[in-house]
N, CA, C and O of each residue as an XYZ file, in Angstrom:
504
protein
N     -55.717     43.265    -18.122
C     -56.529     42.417    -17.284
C     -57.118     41.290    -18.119
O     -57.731     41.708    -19.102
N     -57.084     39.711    -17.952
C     -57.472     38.684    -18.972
C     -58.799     38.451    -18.437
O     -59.225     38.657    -17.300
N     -59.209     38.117    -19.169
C     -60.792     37.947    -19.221
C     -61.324     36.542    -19.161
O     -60.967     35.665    -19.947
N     -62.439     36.319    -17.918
C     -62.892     34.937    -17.916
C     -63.150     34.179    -19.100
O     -63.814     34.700    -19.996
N     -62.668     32.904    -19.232
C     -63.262     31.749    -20.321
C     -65.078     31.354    -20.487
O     -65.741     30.801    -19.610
N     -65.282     31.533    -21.020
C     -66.572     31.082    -21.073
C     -66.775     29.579    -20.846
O     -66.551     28.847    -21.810
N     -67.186     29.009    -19.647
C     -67.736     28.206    -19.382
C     -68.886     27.311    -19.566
O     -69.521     26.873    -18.607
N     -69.198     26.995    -20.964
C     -70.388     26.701    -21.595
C     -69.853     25.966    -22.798
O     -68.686     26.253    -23.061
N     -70.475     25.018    -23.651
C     -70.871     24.647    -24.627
C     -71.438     24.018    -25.024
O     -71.919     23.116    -24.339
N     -71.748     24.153    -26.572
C     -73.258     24.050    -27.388
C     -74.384     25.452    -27.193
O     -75.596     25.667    -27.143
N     -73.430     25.994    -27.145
C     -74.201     27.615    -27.733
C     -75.022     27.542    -25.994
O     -76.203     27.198    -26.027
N     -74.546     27.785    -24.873
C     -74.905     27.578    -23.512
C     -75.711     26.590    -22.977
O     -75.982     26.499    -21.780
N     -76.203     25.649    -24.086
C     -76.750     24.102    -23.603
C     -76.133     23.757    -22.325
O     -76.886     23.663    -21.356
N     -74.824     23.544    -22.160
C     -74.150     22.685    -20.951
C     -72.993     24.057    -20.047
O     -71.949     24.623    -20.372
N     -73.711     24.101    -19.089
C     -72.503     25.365    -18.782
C     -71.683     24.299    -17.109
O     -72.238     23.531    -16.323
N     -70.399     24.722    -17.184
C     -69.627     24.322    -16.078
C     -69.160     24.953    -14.874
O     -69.209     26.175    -15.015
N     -68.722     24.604    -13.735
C     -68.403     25.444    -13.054
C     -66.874     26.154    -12.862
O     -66.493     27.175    -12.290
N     -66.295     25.244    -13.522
C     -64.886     25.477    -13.430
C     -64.073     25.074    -14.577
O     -64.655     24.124    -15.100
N     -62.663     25.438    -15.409
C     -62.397     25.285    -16.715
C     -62.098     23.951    -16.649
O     -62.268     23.333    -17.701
N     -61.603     23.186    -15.471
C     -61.311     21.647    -15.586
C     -62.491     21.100    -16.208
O     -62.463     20.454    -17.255
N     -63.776     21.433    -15.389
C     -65.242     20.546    -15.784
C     -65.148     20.683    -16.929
O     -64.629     19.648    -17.345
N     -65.389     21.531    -17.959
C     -65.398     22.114    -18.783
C     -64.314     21.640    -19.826
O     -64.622     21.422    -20.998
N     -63.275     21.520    -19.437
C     -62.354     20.494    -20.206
C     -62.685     19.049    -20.265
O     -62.508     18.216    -21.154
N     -63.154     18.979    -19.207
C     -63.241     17.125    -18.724
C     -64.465     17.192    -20.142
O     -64.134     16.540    -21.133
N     -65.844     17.974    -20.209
C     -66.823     17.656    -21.044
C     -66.586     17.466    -22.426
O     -67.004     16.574    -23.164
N     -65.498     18.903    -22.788
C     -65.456     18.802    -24.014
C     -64.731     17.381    -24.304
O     -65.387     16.566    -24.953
N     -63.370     17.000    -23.855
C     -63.153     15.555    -23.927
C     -64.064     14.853    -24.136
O     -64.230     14.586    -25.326
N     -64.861     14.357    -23.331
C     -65.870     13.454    -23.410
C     -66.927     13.580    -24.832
O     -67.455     12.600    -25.356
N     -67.071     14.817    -25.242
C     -67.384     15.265    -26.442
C     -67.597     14.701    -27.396
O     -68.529     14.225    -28.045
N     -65.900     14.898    -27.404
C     -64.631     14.296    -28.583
C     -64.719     13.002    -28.390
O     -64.879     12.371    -29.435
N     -64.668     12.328    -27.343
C     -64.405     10.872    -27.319
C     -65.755     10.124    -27.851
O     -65.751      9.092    -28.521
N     -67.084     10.954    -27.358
C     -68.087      9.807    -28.674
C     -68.141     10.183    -29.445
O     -68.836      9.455    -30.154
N     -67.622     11.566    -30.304
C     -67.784     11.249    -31.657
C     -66.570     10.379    -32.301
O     -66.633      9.828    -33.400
N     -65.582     10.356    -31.523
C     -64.402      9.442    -31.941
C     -64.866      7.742    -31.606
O     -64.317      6.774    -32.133
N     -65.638      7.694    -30.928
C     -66.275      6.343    -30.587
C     -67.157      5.931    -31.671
O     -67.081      4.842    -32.240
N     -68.021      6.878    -31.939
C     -69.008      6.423    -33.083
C     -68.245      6.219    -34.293
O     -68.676      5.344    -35.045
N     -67.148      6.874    -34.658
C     -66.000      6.749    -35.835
C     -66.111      5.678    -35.913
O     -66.804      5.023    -36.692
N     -65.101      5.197    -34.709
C     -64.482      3.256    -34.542
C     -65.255      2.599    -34.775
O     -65.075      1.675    -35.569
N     -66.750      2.883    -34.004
C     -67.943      1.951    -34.443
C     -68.011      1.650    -36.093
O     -67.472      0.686    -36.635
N     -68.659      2.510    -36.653
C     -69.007      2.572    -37.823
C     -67.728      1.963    -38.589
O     -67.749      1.243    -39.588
N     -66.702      2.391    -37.931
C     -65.487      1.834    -39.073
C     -65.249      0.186    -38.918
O     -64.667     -0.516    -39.745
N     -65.912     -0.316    -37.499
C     -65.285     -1.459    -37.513
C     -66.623     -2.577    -38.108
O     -66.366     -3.683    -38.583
N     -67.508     -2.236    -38.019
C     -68.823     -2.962    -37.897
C     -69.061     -2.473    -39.595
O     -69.733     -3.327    -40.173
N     -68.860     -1.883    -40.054
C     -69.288     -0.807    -41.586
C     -70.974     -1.311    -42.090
O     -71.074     -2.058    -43.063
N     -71.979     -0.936    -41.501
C     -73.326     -1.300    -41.734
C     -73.910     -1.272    -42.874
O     -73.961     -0.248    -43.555
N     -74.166     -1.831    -43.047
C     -74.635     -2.610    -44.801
C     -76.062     -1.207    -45.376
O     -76.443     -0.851    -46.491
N     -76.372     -0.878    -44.271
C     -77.325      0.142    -45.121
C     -76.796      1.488    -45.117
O     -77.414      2.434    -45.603
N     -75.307      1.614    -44.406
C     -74.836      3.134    -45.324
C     -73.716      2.419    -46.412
O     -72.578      2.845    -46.607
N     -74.165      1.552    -46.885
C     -72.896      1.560    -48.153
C     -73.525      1.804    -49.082
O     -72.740      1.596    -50.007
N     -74.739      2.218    -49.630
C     -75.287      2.815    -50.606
C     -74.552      4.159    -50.614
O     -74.113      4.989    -49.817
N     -74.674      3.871    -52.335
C     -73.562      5.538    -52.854
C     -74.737      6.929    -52.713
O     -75.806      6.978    -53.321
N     -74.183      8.055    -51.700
C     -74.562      9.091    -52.320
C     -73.685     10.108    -52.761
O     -72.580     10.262    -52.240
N     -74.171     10.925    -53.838
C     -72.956     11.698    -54.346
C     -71.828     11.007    -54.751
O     -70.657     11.384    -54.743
N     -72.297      9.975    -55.100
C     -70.356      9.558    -55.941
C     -69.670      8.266    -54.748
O     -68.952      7.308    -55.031
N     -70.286      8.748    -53.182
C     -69.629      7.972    -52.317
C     -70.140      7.331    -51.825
O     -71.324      7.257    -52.154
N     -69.727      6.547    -50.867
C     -70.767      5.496    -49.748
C     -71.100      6.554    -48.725
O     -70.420      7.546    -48.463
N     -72.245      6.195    -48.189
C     -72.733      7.332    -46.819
C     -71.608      6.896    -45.933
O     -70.586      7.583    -45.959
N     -71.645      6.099    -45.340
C     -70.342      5.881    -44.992
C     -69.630      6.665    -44.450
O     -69.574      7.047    -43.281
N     -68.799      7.028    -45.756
C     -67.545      8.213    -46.065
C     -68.066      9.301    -45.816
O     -67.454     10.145    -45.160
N     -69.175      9.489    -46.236
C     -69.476     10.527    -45.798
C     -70.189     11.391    -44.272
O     -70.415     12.561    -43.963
N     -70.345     10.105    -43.653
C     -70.262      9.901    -42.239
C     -69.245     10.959    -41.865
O     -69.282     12.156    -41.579
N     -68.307     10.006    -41.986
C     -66.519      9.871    -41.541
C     -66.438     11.352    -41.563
O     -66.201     12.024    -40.560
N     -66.684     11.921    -42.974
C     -66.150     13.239    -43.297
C     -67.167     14.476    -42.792
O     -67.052     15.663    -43.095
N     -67.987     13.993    -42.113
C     -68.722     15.030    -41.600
C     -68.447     15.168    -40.123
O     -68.477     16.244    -39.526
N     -68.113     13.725    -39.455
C     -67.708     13.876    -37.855
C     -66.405     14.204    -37.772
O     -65.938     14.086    -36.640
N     -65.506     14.662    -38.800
C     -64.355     14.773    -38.444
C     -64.457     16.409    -38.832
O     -63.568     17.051    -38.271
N     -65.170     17.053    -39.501
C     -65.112     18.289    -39.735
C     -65.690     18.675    -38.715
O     -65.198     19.771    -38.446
N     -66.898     18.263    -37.555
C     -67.249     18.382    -36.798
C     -66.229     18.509    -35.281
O     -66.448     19.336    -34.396
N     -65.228     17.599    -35.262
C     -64.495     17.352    -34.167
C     -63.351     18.882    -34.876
O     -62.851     19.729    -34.136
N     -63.224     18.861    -36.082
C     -62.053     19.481    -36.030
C     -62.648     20.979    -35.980
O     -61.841     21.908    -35.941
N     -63.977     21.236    -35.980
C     -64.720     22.529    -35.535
C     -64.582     22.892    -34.040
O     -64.110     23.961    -33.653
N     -64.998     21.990    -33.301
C     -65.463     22.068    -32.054
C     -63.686     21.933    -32.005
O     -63.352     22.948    -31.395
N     -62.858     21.426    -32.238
C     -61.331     22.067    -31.293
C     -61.030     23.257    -31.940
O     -60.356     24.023    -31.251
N     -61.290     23.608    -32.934
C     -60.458     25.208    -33.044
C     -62.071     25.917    -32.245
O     -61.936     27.135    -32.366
N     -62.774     25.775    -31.877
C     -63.935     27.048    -31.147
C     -63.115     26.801    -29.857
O     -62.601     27.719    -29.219
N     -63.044     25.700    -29.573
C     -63.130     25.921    -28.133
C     -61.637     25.947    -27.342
O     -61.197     26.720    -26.492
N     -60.920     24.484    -28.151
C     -59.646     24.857    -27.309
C     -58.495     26.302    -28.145
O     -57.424     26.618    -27.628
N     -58.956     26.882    -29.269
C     -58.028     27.910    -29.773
C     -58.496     29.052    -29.456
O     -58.030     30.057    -29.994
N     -59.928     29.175    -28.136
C     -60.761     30.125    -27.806
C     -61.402     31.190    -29.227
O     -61.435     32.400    -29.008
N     -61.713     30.856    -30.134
C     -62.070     31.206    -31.677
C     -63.375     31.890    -31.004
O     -63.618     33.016    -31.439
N     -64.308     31.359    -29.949
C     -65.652     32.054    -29.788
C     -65.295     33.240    -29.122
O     -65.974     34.220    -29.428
N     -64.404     33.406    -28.290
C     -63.963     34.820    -28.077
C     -63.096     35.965    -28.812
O     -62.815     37.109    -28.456
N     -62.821     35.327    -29.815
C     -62.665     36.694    -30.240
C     -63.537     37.399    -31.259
O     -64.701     37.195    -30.916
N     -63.497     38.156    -32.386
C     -64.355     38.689    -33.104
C     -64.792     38.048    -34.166
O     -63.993     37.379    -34.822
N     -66.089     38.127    -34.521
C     -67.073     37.773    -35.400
C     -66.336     37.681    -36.774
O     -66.406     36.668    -37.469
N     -65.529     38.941    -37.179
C     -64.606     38.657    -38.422
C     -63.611     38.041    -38.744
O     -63.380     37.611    -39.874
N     -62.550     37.881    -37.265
C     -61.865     37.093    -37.512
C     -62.046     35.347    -36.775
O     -61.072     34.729    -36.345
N     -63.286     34.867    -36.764
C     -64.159     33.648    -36.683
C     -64.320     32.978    -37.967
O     -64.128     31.847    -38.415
N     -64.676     33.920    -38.323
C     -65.131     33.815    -40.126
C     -64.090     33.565    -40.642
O     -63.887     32.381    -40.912
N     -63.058     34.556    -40.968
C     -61.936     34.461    -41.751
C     -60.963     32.937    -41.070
O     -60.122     32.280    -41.684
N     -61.283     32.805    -40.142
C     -60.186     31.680    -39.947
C     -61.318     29.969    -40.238
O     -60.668     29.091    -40.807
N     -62.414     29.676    -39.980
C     -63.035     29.050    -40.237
C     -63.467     28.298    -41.286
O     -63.463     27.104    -41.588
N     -64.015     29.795    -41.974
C     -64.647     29.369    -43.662
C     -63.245     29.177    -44.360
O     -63.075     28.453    -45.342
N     -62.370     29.832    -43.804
C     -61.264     29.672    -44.833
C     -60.739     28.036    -44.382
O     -60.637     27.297    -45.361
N     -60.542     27.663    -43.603
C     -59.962     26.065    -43.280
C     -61.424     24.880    -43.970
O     -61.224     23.809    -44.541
N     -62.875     25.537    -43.664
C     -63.377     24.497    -44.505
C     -63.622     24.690    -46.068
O     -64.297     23.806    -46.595
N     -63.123     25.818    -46.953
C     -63.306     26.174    -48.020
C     -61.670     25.165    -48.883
O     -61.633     24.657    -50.003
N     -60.534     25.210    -47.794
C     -59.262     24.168    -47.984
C     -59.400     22.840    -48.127
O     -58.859     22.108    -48.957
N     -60.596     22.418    -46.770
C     -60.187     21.250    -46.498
C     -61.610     20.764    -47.761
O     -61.256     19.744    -48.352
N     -62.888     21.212    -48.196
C     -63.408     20.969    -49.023
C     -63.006     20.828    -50.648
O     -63.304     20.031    -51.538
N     -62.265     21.889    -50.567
C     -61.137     21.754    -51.969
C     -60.716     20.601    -52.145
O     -60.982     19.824    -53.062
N     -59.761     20.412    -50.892
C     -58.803     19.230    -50.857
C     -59.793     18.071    -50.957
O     -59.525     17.217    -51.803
N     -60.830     17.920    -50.265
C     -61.809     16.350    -50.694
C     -62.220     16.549    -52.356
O     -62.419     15.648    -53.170
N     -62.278     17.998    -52.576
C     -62.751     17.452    -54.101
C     -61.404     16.868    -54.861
O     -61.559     15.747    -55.344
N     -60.157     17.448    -55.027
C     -59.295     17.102    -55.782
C     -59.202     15.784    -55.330
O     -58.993     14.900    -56.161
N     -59.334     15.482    -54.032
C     -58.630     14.299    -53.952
C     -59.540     12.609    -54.516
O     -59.049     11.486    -54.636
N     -60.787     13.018    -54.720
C     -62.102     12.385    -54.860
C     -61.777     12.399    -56.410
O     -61.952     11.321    -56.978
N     -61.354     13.404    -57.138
C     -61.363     13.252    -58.773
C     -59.895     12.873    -58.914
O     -59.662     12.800    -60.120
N     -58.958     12.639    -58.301
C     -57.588     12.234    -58.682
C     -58.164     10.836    -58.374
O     -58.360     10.083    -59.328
N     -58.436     10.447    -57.183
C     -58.752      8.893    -56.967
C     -59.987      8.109    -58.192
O     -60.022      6.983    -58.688
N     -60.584      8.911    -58.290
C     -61.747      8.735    -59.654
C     -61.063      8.535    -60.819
O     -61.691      7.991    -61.727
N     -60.063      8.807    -60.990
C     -59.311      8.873    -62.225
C     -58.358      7.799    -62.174
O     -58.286      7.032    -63.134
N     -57.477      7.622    -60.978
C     -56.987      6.353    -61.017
C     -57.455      5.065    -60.979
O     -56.936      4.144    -61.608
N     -58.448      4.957    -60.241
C     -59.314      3.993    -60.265
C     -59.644      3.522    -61.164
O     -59.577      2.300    -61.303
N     -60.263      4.587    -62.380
C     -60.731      4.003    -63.741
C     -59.306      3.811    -64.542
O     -59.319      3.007    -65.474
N     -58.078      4.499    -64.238
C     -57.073      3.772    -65.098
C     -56.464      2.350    -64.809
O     -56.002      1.556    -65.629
N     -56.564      2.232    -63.568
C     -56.272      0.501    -63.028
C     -57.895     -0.320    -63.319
O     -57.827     -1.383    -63.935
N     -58.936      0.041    -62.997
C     -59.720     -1.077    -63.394
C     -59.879     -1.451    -64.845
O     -59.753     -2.610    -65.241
N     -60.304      0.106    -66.022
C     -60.212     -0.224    -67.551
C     -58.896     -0.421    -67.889
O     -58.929     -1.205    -68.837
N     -57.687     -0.126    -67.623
C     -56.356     -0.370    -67.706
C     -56.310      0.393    -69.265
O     -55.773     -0.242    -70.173
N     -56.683      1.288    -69.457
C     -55.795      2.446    -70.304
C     -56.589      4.190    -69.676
O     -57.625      4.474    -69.076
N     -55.637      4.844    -70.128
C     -55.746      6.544    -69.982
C     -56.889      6.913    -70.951
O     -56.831      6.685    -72.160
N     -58.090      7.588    -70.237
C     -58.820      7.944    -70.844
C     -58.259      9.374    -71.081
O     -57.953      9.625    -72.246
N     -58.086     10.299    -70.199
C     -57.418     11.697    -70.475
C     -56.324     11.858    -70.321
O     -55.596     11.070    -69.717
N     -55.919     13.056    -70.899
C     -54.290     12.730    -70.523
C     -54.235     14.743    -70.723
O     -54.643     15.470    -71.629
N     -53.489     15.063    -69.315
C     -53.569     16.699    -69.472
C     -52.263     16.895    -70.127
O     -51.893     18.026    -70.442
């Protein structure tokens, strides 16, 4: 016997009556944080280009609404809130423990090229 979808999100903030509504919202969701993206990307506002951590806020905007969007589709459209607490965890922490990896390597490979094209010689060499 399959079991009703939960009709709600934001932890039961917004509940729907039917899975269309409920689709239609989360869309809409997605579409301003994908709106505020474009914004910020096209306009780029002079008071987040101050560096924090190494980067412009900025970037780090970017990289927080997209871990955000790419949260909210595996909860909701891979139904992740229904199943169990352990395997929530295990599939979750493990995709942002990857995708955090992957920004660090990719932040110190680009750090490294950068300084070999602007000083134009190899400071390290593995």
């Amino acid at each position: 016997m399959a079991h009703a979808h939960k009709l709600e999100i934001f932890r039961g903030l917004v509940k729907f009556k039917s899975n269309t509504q409920k689709i239609w919202g989360v869309l809409i969701f997605l579409t301003i944080i994908t709106a505020v993206e474009v914004v910020l990307g096209i306009y780029k506002p002079e008071v987040l280009m101050g560096h924090v951590l190494g980067m412009k806020a900025l970037n780090w905007i970017f990289i927080i609404l997209t871990l955000v969007k790419a949260y909210y589709i595996t909860w909701d459209f891979m139904h992740m809130r229904d199943e169990t607490k352990a395997l929530r965890r295990m599939v979750v922490w493990t995709a942002i423990f990857l995708i955090l990896y992957l920004m660090f390597i990719l932040l110190q490979e680009g750090g490294y090229v950068f300084d070999v094209y602007d000083n134009g010689y190899i400071k390290r060499d593995f």
